[in-house]
N, C-alpha and C positions, 0 to 999 in steps of 0.2 A: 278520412271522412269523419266530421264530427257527430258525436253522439245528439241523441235526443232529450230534451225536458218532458216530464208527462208521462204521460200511460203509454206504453209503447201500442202498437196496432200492426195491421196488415198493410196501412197506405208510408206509415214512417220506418217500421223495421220488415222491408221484403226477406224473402227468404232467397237462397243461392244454392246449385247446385256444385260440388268437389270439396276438397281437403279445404279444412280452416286454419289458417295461419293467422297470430298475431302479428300484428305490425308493432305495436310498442314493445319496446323491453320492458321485459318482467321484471328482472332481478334487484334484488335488495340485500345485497351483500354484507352490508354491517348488521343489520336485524338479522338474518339466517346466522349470520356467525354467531351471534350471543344468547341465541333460544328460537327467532321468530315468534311467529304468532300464537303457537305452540307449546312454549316453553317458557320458563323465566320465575318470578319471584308476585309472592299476591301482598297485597296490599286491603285496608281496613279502613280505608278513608281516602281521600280524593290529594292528600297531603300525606307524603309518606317521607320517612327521613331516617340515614344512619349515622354508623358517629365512628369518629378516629379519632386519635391521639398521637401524641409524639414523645421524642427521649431528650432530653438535653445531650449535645454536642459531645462525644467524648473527651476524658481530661485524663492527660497523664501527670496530672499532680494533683490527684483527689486521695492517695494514700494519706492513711493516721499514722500517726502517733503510739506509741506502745503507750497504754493506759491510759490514752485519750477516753474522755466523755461519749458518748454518743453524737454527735455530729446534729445539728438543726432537722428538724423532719422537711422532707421534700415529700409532693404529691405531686402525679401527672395530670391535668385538668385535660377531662373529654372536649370533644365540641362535637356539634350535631349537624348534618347538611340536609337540605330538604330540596324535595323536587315534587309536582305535581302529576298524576295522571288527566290526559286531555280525551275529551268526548270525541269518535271516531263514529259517524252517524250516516247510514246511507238506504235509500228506500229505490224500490222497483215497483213497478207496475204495468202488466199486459192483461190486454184484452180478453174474455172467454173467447174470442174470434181468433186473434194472434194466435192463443194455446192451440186452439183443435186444427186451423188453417198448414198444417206441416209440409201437406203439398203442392202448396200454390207457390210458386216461382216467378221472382221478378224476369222484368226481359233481358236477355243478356245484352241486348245494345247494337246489336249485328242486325247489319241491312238485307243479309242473305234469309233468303227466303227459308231456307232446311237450319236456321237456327232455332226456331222453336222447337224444333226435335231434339233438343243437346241434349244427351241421356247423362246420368247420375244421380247421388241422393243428398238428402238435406241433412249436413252434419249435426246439426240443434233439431231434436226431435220433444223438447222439452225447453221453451222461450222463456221461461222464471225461473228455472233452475240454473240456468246458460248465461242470464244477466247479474243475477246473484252471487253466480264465479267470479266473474268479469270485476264487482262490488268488490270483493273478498280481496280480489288482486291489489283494485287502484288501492286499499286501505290503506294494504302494507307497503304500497310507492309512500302515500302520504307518510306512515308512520316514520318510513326509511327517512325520509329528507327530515321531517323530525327531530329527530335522533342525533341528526348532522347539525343542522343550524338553527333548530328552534329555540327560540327565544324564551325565557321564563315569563308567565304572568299567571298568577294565583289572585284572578280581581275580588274585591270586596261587595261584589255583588252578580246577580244571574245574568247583567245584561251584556257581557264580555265575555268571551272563550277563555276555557285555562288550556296554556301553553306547557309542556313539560320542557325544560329545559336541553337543550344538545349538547352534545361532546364537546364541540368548535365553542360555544358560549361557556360551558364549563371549565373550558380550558383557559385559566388565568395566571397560573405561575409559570410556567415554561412555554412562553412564548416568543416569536419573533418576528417582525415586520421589516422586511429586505426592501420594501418600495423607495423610492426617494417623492416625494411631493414637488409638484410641479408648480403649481398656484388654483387658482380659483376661476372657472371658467363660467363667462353665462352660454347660454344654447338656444339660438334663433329657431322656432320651429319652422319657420317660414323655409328656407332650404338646410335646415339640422347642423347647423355649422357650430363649433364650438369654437369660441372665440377667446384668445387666453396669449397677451402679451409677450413675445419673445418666447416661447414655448420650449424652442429646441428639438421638438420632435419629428419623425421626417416617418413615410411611408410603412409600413408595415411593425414601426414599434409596438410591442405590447406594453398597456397602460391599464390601471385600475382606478376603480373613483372612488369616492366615500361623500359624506352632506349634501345628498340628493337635494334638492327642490324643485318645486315647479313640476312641471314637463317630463324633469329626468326620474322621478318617484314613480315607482310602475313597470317604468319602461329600460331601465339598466340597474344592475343591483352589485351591491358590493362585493369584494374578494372573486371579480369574473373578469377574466383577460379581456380588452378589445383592444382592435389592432386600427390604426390610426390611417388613414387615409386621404387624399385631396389634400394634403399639408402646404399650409404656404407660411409665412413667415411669423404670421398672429394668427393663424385660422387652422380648422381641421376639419373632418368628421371621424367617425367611429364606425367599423364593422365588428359582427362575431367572430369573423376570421378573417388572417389575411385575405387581402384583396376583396373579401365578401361584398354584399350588399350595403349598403349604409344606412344605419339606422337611422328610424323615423320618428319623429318627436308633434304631437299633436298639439303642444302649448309648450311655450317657451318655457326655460327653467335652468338651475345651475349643477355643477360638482368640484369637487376637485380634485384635482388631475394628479397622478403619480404614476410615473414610470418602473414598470414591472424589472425586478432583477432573476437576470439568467440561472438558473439554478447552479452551484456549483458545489461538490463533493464535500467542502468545507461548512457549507450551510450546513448540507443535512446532518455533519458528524456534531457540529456543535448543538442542533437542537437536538441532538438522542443525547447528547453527551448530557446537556438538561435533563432532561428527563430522567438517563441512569441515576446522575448523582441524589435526583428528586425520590428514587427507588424505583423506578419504572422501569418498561420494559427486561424486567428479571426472567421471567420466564417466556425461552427462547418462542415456545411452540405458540405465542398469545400473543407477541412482542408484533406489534404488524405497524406498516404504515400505509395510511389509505389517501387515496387523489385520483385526480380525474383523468384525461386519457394524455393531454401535455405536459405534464408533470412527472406521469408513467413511462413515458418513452424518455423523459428524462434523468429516470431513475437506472434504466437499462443501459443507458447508454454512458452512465459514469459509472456505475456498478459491476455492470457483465462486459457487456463488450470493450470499453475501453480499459477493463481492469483484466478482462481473459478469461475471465471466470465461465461455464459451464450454466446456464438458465437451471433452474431447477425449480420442482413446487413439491407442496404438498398441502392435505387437507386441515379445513380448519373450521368446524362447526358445520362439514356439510359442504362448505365454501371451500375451492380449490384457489389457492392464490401463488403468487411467484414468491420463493425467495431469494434476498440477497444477502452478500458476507460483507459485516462493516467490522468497527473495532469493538462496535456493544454486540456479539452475537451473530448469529442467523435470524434474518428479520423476513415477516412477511411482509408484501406488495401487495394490497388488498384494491384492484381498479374498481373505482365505483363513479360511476356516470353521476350519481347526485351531489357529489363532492362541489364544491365551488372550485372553479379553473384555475385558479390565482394562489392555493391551501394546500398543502400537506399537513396534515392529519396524523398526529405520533399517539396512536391508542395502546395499552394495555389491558387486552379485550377482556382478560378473567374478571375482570373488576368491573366489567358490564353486564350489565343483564336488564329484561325489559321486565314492568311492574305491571300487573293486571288488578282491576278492581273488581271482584266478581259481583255478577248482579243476582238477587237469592232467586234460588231456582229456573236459574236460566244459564249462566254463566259467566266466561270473560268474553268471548268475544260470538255471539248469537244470531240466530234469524228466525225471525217471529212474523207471522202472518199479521196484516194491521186488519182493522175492523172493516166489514164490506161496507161498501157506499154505491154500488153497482155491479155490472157486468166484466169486470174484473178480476184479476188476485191482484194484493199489493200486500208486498213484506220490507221489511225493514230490517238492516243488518247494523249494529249496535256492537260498541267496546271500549271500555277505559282503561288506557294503556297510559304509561312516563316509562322515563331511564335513568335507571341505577345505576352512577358509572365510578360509585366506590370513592376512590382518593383521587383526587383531580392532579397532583401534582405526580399522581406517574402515568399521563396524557404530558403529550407538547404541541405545539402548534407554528407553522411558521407559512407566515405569508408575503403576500407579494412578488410573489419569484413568475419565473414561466421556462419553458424549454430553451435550454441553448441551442445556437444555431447547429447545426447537425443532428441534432435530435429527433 
């Protein structure tokens, strides 16, 4: 059921009698692992940045001379990385009627006459404290996804959001892209067909796009499996999942098309293997890898069960995750629903952490009643938050892949 815009009331938020369940998932598994909302590193400015360095290569013929001179002076030169903290802004507002209204009960929809007697109580006996939960939640969804694939932008002026940079965009040296490219498809909106010469692809292949335009901006987004449908010899559509529904396109527009590669044992050992040599994943108990739910069943099925091995887990900031046994270690399996479908994600979490900007006398992340303008409360829940995720080259990255068949 979707939510409301506005001051919430008695005619848009009814109230309901029994237990409340969420229906969305809650969980933010990369943010809980590295501090949450809770936890992490402050910041002094809206532009926060640290600094690494490096060794020259070792040499086994850097020995002197007996009564050699001193040797030329060497220095190691710092470099500095910078990331942003991004404005997290969200406001509430119920009616004085909403708040005091606790036991007035929408109808429950039943045509039987003894349903207005349906006895229970109203779990939300306090409608602004119950939405401002609710606020607090979606943040840290937003933050989580964040974190994963936000994009850097640091504008030169107030009338653009600043983006903190994510893991998946930070990740630039050990990288890998398993797709092959297919060509360049336009996309009829008229019955959503994507059309792209000699194709090759046939029913249920998983495929990736990239150079949205048109139509496809919006409505399918990068590094996200879809599986191919009504294939004829120049023609296709695209679902979310096999066999799914077929997606809809409101104005025509293009992408291009690459066919997803089956994950296989040898991928994932070569992108840690990146990584190790980068100096990543050193420490076992931090050393994780994070993906979505096709990728995780693909992880299991080359790791444990078809290797013999024994499932095991354990904790990891809070976060309970699987692990498995490669040639780098004991590694964690970190499933996270925000992942993009198409990505494994090689994090080394020590070297994460989220950056708070405190606001004086209030704090990093707050809720502040706004000024009255009626018969109301209205507050506003406020935070500036980015990610600190240390030396980028012990993260890896590898895309394009999807589950093998048995997975």
């Amino acid at each position: 059921m979707p939510g409301i815009t506005g001051m919430g009331n008695t005619f848009d938020l009814p109230n309901f009698v029994g237990e409340l369940f969420a229906v969305t998932p809650t969980d933010t598994p990369f943010l809980s692992a590295i501090g949450g909302l809770t936890g992490g590193e402050i910041a002094d400015g809206i532009l926060f940045q640290w600094q690494g360095y490096d060794l020259r290569s070792p040499d086994a013929a850097r020995q002197r001379v007996e009564g050699a001179a001193a040797p030329t002076a060497e220095a190691r030169v710092r470099f500095n990385v910078t990331n942003v903290v991004e404005i997290h802004q969200e406001a509430v507002e119920v009616s004085y009627t909403k708040l005091a209204a606790t036991g007035q009960f929408h109808s429950t929809g039943s045509a039987h006459p003894g349903a207005v007697g349906l006895a229970g109580a109203n779990p939300v006996l306090n409608e602004l404290d119950w939405q401002v939960d609710q606020q607090l939640i979606q943040i840290a969804r937003d933050v989580e996804v964040s974190f994963l694939t936000g994009t850097f932008h640091n504008p030169g002026t107030n009338a653009t959001a600043r983006r903190t940079r994510g893991i998946m965009a930070a990740t630039e040296t050990n990288t890998s892209d398993r797709s092959t490219e297919i060509g360049t498809a336009t996309i009829e909106a008229d019955n959503e067909t994507f059309t792209l010469a000699a194709h090759g692809l046939s029913d249920g292949d998983a495929v990736v796009v990239t150079a949205l335009t048109g139509g496809a901006v919006g409505v399918l987004a990068t590094n996200t499996l879809y599986y191919v449908t009504g294939a004829t010899a120049n023609t296709f559509t695209l679902a979310a999942k096999p066999g799914g529904t077929t997606i809809a396109f409101a104005t025509d527009g293009g992408a291009d098309v690459h066919s997803a590669a089956a994950l296989t044992e040898g991928m994932v050992l070569d992108i840690l293997q990146d990584v190790w040599t980068s100096g990543g994943i050193q420490q076992s108990d931090t050393a994780t890898l994070m993906c979505n739910a096709a990728i995780k069943r693909a992880l299991t099925k080359i790791f444990i069960t078809d290797a013999g091995f024994q499932e095991s887990s354990r904790t990891v900031g809070g976060v309970r995750v699987m692990t498995i046994e490669t040639d780098f270690g004991t590694l964690n399996v970190m499933l996270n629903r925000h992942m993009p479908t198409s990505a494994l994600q090689v994090v080394s979490l020590e070297q994460c952490a989220p950056v708070f900007l405190p606001i004086p006398g209030r704090g990093f992340l707050f809720v502040e009643p706004l000024a009255k303008e009626g018969a109301s409360e209205k507050s506003q829940i406020y935070g500036e938050i980015g990610l600190r995720y240390g030396n980028e080259k012990t993260h890896g990255k590898l895309l394009g892949v999807t589950a093998p068949a048995g997975a």
